[in-house]
Steps between C-alpha positions, in 0.01 A plus 500: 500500500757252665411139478486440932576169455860547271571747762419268824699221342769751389584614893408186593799387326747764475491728793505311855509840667205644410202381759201745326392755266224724517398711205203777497422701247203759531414346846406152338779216575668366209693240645528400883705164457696302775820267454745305694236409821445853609181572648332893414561618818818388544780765548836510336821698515493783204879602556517781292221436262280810660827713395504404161103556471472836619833589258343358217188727583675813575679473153161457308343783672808755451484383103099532554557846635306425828777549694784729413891495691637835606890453510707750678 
């Protein structure tokens, strides 16, 4: 398991643009931590973060076989 506090105190100090991370596994939250004086219901700009997600996601479920690509 990830020491929490080496990984607070690692964004804290190398990644100003990164305002929270959320991490659930099973349904139980891992981590829910907060930097940089955001609140937990504040909202932020994702850009194209949401692209790059659902990408990532579609690749692991073509190589899991859940979801197959027909290409004409």
């Amino acid at each position: 398991m990830i020491n929490l506090s080496e990984f607070h105190s690692y964004v804290a100090d190398n990644q100003p643009n990164i305002c929270q991370v959320t991490v659930i596994q099973n349904g139980k939250t891992i981590i829910n931590d907060i930097w940089n004086g955001y609140k937990a219901n504040d909202t932020v700009h994702t850009m194209s973060v949401i692209k790059s997600v659902v990408s990532l996601l579609v690749g692991i479920a073509i190589e899991h076989r859940i979801w197959s690509l027909f290409v004409c």
